[in-house]
C-alpha positions as CSV (number, residue, x, y, z in Angstrom):
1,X,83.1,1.9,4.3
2,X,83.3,0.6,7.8
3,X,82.5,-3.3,8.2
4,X,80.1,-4.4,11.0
5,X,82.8,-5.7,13.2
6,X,84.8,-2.2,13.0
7,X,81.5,-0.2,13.6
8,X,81.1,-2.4,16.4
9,X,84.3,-1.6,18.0
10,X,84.1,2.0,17.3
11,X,80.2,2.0,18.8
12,X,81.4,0.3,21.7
13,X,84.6,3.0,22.7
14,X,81.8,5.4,22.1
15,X,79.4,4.0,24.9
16,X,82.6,4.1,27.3
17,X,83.2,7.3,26.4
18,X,79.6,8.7,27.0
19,X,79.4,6.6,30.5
20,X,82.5,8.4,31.2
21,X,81.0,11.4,30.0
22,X,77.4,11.0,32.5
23,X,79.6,9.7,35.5
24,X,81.2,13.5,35.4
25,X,78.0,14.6,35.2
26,X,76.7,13.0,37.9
27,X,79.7,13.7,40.0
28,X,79.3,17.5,39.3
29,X,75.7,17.2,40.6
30,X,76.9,16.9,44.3
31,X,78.9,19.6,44.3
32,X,77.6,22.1,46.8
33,X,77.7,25.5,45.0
34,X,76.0,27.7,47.1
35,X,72.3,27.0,46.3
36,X,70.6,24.2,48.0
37,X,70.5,20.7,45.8
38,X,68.7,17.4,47.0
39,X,71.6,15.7,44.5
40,X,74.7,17.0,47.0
41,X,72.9,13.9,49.1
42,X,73.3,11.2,46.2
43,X,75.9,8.7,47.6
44,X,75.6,9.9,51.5
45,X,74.5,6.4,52.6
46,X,72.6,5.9,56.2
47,X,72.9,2.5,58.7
48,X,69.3,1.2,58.0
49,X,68.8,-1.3,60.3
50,X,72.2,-2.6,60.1
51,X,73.3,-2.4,56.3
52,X,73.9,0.8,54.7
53,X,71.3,2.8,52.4
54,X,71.0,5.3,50.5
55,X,70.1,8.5,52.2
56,X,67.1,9.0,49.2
57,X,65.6,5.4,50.2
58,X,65.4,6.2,53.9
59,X,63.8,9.8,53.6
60,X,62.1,12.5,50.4
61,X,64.6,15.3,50.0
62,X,63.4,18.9,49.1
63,X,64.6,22.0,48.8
64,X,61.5,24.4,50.0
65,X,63.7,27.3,49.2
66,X,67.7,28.1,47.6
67,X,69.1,28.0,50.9
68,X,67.5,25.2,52.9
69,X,67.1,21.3,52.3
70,X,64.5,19.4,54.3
71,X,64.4,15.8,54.6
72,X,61.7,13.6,55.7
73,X,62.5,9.9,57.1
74,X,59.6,7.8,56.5
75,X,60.8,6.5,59.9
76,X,61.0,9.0,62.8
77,X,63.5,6.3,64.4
78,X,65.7,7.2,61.4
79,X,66.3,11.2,62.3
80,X,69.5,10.3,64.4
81,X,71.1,8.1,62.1
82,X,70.4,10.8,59.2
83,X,71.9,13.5,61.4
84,X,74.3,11.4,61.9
85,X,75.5,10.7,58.2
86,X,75.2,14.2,57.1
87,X,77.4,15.3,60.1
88,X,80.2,12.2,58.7
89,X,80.2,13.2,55.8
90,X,81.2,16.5,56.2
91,X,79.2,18.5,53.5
92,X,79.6,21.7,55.7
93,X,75.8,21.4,57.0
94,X,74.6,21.8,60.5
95,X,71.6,19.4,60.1
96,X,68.4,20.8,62.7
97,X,65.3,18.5,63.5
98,X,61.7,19.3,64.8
99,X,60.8,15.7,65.6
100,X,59.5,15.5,61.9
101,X,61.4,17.1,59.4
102,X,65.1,17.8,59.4
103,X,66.3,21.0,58.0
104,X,70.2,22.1,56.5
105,X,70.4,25.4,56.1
106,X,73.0,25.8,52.9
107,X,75.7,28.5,53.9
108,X,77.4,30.9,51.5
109,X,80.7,29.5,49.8
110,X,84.0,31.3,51.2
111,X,86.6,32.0,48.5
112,X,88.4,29.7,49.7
113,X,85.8,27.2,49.4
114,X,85.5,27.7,45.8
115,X,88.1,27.6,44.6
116,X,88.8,24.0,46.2
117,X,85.6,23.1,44.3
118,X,86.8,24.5,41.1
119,X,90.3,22.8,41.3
120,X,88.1,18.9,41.9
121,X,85.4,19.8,39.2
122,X,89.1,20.1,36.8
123,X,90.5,17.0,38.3
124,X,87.3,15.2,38.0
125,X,87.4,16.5,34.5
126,X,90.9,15.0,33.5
127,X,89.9,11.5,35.2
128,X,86.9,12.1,32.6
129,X,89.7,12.8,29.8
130,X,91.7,9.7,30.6
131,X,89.2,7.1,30.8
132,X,88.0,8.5,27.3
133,X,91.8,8.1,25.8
134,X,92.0,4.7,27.4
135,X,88.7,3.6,25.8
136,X,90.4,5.3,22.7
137,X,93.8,3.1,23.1
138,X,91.4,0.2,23.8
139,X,89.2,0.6,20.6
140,X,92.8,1.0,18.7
141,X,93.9,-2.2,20.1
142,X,91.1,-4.3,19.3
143,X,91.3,-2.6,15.8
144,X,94.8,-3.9,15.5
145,X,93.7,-7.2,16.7
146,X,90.7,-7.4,14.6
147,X,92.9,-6.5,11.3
148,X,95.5,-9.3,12.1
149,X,93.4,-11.9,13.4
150,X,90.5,-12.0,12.0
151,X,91.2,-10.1,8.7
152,X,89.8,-6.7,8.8
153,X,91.3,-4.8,6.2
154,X,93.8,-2.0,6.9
155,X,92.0,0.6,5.1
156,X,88.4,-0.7,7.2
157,X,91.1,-0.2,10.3
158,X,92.0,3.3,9.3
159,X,89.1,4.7,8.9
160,X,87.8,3.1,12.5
161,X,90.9,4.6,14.0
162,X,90.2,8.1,12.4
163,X,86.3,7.5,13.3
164,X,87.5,6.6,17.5
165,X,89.8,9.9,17.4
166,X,87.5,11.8,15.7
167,X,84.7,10.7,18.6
168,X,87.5,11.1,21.7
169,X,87.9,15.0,20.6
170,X,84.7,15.4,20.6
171,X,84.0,13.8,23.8
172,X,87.0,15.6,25.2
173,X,85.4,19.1,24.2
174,X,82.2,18.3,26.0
175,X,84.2,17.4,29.3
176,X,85.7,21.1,28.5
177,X,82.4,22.4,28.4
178,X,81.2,20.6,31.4
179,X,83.6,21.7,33.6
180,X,83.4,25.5,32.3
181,X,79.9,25.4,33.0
182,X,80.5,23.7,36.3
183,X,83.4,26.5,36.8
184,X,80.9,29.5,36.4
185,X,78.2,27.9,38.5
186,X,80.7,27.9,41.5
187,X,82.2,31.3,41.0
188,X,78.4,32.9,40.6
189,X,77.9,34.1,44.1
């Protein structure tokens, strides 16, 4: 039976190894797979008047249609400056403006192009694996700790340690499964 400290410890690996775990997902998000996504914008930031912001706080972002994303600035001073970010940042969009609205048009992935796309979602994947190992080694420390210092039996300690590894190959499957997913969404043409 685990103490309250050693549930503690193992809870707390756990909620670094789900953060790890949403961070992936959220990474995965602004990929640009072919379809239009208002997320392949999350983290493009815009010069707002001097300090940068994010792109979503400066305009609404739509997709009216799987291969076009409109954005409206709520300030028709701010169309150059969006242009301007989306062109720096290099997402592969040519962005078009009427005065109001600006338009992307979302081309077709090249071969090439996906398989770059595949090789980061797996690399983003095993930066996902190791920060859930280090959380691991981190939980295992502080078990160690916990057992010398402040008395937590060896058995309680055990158990913890079996409880961590037994949540870091789980967590480590579902970062498989992420990325497979991920994987198929990019080869679907």
């Amino acid at each position: 039976m685990l103490t309250d400290r050693a549930k503690e410890i193992v809870n707390g690996a756990d909620a670094k190894m789900q953060d790890a775990i949403k961070f992936l997902e959220e990474d995965l998000k602004t990929y640009r797979v072919g379809k239009a996504n208002p997320s392949i914008f999350n983290g493009l930031m815009v010069d707002y008047y001097g300090s940068p912001t994010p792109i979503h706080q400066v305009a609404s972002i739509s997709a009216p249609d799987a291969k076009t994303l409109a954005l409206q600035p709520w300030e028709k001073n701010m169309i150059p400056k969006i242009e301007k970010a989306i062109m720096d940042a290099n997402l592969g969009f040519t962005p078009q403006n009427n005065g109001e609205i600006i338009r992307c048009t979302v081309p077709a992935l090249t071969e090439e192009r996906r398989k770059d796309l595949i090789k980061k979602a797996k690399a983003t994947g095993e930066n996902t694996k190791i920060t859930i190992r280090n959380a691991r080694r981190d939980a295992f420390d502080v078990l160690k700790k916990a057992q010398k210092n402040e008395g937590l039996s060896e058995d309680v300690e055990k158990e913890a340690e079996d409880e961590v590894q037994k949540l870091t190959d789980k967590r480590v499957k579902s970062v498989d499964e992420i990325v497979a997913v991920k994987e198929k969404e990019i080869l679907t043409v």
